[in-house]
C-alpha positions in Angstrom: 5.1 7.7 -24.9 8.7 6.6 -25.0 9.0 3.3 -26.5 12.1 0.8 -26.5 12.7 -1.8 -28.4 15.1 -5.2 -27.6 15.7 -6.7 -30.9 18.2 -10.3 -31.8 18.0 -11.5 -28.7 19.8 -14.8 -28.1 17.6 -15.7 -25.5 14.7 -14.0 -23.8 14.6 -15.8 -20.1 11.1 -16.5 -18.2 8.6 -15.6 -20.5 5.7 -16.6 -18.9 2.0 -15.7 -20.8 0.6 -16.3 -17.6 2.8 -14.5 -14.9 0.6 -14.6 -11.7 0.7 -17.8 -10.2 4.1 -19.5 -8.3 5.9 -22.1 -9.5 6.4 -25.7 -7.2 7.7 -28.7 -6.9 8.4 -30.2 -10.7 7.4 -27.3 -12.5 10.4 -25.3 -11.0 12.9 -27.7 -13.5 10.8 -25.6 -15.8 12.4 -22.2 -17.5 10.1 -21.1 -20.6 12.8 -19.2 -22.7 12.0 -17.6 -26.5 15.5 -17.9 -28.4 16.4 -15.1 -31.1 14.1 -12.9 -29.8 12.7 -9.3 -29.3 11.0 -7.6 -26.7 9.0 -4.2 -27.0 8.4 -1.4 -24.3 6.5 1.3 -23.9 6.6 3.2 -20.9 7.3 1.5 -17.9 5.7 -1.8 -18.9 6.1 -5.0 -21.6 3.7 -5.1 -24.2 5.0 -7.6 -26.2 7.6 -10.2 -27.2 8.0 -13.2 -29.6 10.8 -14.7 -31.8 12.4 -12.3 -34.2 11.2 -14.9 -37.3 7.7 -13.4 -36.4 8.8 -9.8 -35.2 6.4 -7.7 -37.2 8.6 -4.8 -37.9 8.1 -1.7 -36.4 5.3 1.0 -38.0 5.8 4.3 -35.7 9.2 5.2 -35.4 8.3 8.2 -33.2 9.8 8.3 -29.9 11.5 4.7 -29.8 15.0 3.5 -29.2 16.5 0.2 -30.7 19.0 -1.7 -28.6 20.6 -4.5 -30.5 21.5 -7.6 -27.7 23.0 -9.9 -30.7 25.0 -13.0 -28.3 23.0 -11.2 -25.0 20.1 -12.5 -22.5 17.6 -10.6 -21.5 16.1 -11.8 -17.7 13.2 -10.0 -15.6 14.8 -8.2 -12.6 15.9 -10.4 -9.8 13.0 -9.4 -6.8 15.4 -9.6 -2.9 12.4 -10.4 -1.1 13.9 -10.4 2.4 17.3 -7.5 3.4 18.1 -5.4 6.1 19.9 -2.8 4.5 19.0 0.5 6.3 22.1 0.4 8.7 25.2 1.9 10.2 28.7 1.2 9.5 29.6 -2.5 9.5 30.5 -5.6 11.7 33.3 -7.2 10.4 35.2 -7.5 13.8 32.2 -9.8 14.6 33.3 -11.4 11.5 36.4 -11.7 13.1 35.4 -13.2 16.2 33.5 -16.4 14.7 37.0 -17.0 12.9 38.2 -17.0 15.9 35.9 -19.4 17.2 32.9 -17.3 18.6 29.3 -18.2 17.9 26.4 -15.9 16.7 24.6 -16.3 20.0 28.0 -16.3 22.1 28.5 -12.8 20.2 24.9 -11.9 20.6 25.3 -12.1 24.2 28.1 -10.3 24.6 26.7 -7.0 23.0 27.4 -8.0 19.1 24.9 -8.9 16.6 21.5 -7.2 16.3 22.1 -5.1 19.8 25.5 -3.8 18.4 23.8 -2.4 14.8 20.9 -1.0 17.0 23.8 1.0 19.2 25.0 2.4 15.4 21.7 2.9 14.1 20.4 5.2 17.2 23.8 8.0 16.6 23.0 8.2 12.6 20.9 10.8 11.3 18.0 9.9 8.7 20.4 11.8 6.1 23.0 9.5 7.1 21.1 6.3 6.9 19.7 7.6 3.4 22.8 8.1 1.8 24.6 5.0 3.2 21.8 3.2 1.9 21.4 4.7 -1.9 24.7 3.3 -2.2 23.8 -0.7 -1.2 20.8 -0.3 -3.4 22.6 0.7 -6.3 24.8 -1.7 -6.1 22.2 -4.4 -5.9 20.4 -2.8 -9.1 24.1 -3.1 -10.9 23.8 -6.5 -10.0 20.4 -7.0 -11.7 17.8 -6.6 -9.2 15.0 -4.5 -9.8 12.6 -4.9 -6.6 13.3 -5.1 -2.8 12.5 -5.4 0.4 13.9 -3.7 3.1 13.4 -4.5 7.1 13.7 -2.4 10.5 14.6 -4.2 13.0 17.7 -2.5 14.1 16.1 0.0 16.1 14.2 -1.6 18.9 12.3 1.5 20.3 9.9 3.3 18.7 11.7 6.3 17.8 14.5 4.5 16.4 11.8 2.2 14.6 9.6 4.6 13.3 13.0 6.2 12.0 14.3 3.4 9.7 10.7 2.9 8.4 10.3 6.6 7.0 13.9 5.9 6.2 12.7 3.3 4.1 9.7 5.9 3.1 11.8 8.1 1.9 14.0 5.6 -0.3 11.0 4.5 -1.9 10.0 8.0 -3.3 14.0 8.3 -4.4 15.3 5.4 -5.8 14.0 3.7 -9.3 13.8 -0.3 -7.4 10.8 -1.4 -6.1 10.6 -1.0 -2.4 8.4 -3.1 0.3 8.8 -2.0 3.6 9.2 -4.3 6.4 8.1 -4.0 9.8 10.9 -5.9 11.8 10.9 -4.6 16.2 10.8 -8.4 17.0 14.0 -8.7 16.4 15.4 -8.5 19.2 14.9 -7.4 22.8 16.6 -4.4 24.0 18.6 -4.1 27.2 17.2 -2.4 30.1 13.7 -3.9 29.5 11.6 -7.4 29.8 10.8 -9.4 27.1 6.8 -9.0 27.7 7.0 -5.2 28.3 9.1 -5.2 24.9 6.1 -7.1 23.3 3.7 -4.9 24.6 5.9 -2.0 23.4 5.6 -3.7 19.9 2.1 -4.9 20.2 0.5 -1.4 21.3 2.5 1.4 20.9 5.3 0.3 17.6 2.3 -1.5 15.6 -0.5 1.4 15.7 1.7 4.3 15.2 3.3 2.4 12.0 -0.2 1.9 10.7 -1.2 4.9 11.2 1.4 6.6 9.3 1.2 3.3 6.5 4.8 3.1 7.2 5.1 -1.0 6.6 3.6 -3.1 4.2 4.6 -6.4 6.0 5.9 -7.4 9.7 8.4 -9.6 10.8 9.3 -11.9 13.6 12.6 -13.2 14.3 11.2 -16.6 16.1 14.0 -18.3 17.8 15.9 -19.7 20.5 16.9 -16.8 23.3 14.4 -14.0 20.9 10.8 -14.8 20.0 8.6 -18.0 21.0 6.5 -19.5 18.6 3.8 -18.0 21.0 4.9 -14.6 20.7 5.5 -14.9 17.5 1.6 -15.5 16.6 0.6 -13.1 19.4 2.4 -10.3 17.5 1.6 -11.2 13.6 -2.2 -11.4 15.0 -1.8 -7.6 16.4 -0.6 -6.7 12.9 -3.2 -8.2 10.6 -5.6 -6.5 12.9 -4.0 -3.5 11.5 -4.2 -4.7 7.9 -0.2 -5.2 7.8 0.6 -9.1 6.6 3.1 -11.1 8.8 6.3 -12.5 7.6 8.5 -15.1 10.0 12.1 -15.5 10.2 11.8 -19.3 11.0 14.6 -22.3 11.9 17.7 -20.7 11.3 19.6 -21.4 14.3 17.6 -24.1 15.7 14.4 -25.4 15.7 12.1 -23.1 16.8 8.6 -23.8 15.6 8.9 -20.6 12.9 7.2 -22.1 10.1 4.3 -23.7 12.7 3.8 -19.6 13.7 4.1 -18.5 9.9 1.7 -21.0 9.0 -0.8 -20.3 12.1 -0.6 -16.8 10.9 -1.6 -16.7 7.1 2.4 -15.6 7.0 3.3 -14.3 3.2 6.7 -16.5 3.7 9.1 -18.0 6.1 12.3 -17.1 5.8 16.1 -18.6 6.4 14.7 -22.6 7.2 18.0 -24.4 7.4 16.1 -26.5 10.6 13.1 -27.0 9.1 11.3 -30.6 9.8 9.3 -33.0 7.4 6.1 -32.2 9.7 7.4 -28.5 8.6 7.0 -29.5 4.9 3.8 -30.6 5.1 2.8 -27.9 6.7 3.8 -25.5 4.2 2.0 -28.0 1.8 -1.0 -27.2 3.0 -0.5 -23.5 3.0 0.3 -20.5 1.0 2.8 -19.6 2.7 6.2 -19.1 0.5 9.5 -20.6 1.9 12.3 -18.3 1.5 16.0 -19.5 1.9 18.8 -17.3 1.8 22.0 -19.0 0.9 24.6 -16.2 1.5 23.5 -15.8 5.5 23.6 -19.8 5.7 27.5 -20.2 4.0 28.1 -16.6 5.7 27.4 -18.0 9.2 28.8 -21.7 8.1 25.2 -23.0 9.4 23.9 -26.4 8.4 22.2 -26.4 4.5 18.7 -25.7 4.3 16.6 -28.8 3.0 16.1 -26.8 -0.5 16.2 -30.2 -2.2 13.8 -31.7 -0.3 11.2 -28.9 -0.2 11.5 -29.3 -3.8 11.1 -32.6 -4.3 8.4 -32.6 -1.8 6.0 -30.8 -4.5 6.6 -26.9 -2.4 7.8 -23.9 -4.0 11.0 -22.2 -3.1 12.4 -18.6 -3.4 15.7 -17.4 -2.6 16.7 -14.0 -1.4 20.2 -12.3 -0.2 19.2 -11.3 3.3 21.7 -8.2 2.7 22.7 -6.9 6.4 25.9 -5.7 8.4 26.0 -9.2 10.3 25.4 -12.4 8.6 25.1 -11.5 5.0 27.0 -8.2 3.7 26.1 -9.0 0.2 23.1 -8.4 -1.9 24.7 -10.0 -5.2 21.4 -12.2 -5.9 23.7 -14.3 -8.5 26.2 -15.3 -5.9 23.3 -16.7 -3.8 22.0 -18.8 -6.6 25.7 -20.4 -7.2 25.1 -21.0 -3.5 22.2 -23.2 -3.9 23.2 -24.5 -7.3 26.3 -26.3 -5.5 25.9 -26.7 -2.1 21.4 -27.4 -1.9 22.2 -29.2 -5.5 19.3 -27.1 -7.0 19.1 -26.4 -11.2 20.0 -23.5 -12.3 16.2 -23.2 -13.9 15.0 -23.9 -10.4 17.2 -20.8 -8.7 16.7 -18.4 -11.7 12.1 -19.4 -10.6 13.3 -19.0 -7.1 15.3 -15.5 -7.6 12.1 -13.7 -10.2 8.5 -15.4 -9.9 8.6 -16.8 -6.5 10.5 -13.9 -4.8 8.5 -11.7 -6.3 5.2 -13.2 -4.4 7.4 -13.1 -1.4 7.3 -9.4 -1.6 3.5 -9.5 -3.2 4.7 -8.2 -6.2 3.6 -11.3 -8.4 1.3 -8.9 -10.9 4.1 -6.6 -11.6 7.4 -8.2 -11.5 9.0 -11.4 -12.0 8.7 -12.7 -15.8 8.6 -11.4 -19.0 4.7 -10.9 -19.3 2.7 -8.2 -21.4 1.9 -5.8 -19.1 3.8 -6.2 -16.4 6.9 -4.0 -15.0 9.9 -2.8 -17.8 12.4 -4.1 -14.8 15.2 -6.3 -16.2 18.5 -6.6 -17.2 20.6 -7.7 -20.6 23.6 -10.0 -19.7 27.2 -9.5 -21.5 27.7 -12.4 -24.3 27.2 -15.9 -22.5 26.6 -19.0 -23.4 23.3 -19.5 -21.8 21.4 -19.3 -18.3 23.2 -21.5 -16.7 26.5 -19.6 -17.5 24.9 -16.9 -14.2 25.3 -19.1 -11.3 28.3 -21.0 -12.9 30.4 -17.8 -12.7 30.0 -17.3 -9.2 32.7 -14.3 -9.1 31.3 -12.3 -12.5 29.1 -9.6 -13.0 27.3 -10.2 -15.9 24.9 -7.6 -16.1 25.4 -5.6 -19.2 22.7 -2.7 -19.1 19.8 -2.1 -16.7 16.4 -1.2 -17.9 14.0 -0.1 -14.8 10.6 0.8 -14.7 11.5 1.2 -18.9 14.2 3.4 -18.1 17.5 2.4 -19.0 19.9 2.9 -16.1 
């Protein structure tokens, strides 16, 4: 079995002996780190790590490579719990038209948003989609993240549907990251139809086919103002954990729209955007296991009010943050950009983005026993910085990459 070896590490970031549970409220000031250290792989996973005072040499020299990371970090993959990256072409004249003064909904209802990606979507071929896509996901993996999830959404019928999930099938047999799938027809409705005929379409004929074929791992709802109730919202996660597919709400992003009250209801794995989220909202997630997601890029993308990141905190709840990498709101999956993002504007540490961007993302995704921290026996998926100071020097140089070399599944890339 191949074996590699990370020796004179300046400091190895996360290290967690105990890597399955999420980190909240205080603990996420919290960062374990091992300084001058070394890390050993075999295979695809970690099987062990300390300070190179106690390294204990190495006894079988067969099959192993030694990388020397002398002045480097080494951090556990980011994990983009929440993207929409299966898509075609772009929207920047949308981009163009806020500047201009437009809003989302304003552009929404003039045929932009989510209606005009669906339009794009339904001429591409699954070969198109597939190779426009290997591109965005390698350029999230030279950006250091090693796990992700990917939605539908921008089909709306179930052809075009059932096409971006085997899509996102077929990516998950092709490309090294980690891939959840993401069930995502409540996204919008289409034109031509009713709202409650579209449910239906989603309930009963969208919902059974994908489980039949075990095409999603999670569904999603976008429950908002002019889309989804919070009614509709529960009426469709319920179909879906019928089917043994776990719901996922994107919840008070535009407004207040009762999104984390339907997550919530629903046993959701997490709620996701939340820049309108409530103090009865916080308790609720209190009493829940439901993970709150923000995603700082669509919220300074879309120049919408700051999600209450501090708060949450503060308020004893865990926190993860994600990209939400898509055409309209967020073309960017740089994961390091989006913690700068909540390091300066939501005054969040940098030890409290870098818990949000590994160990809680990753139980957004329910990938908590494999990824997310440097923990015998979980996934070889991280990264080794260039020479920087330390941690804190990744969100502080908002504009850098500073990803050195990629290791996935104990491959180097």
């Amino acid at each position: 079995m191949k074996k590699l070896l990370i020796k004179n590490i300046k400091q190895l970031i996360q290290v967690r002996d105990n890597g399955d549970a999420v980190i909240a409220g205080e603990d996420m000031k919290m960062l374990p780190c091992i300084n001058d250290a070394w890390l050993a792989i075999e295979g695809d996973k970690i099987t062990d790590y300390g300070a190179m005072a106690d390294f204990p040499g190495i006894t079988d020299w067969s099959n192993i490579e030694v990388i020397d990371a002398t002045g480097k970090l080494v951090f556990p993959s980011w994990c983009d719990a929440h993207t929409h990256i299966v898509f075609a072409g772009s929207r920047e004249l949308e981009f163009v038209d806020r500047i201009n003064g437009l809003t989302y909904e304003q552009i929404f209802e003039r045929g932009g948003g989510i209606l005009n990606s669906a339009k794009k979507l339904a001429n591409a071929t699954e070969d198109e989609l597939i190779e426009q896509t290997l591109v965005r996901l390698r350029e999230l993996q030279l950006n250091g993240t090693g796990a992700v999830e990917i939605k539908s959404g921008y089909g709306l019928s179930l052809d075009a549907e059932l096409k971006i999930l085997r899509v996102i099938k077929k990516l998950k047999e092709i490309s090294p990251l980690t891939i959840k799938a993401t069930f995502l027809g409540a996204h919008a409705v289409p034109s031509g139809i009713s709202k409650e005929k579209y449910i239906d379409v989603v309930m009963n004929e969208m919902l059974p086919q994908i489980a039949a074929e075990k095409l999603a791992d999670y569904c999603d709802v976008f429950c908002e103002k002019k889309y989804f109730t919070k009614e509709e919202t529960v009426r469709i996660l319920s179909a879906a954990t019928t089917l043994g597919i776990k719901g996922k709400v994107h919840a008070e992003q535009l407004s207040h729209s009762a999104g984390v009250e339907a997550g919530v209801e629903s046993d959701a794995i997490s709620v996701d955007h939340l820049e309108f989220v409530t103090d009865n909202d916080i308790q609720l997630l209190q009493k829940s296991k439901t993970m709150p997601v923000i995603l700082p890029g669509a919220q300074w993308f879309l120049q919408l009010q700051n999600p209450p990141a501090r708060k949450m905190i503060d308020a004893g709840l865990p926190l993860a943050i994600s990209t939400d990498y898509n055409p309209g709101s967020s073309p960017s999956g740089n994961m390091a950009f989006n913690l700068s993002i909540a390091c300066v504007q939501y005054k969040l540490t940098p030890e409290e983005v870098i818990n949000a961007a590994t160990l809680n993302s990753a139980y957004a995704m329910g990938l908590l026993q494999s990824h997310g921290s440097i923990t015998v026996g979980k996934k070889a998926n991280l990264f080794i910085t260039k020479e920087i100071p330390n941690y804190a020097f990744v969100p502080y140089s908002f504009a850098t990459n500073l990803v050195e070399q990629i290791i996935i599944n104990g491959n180097k890339i």
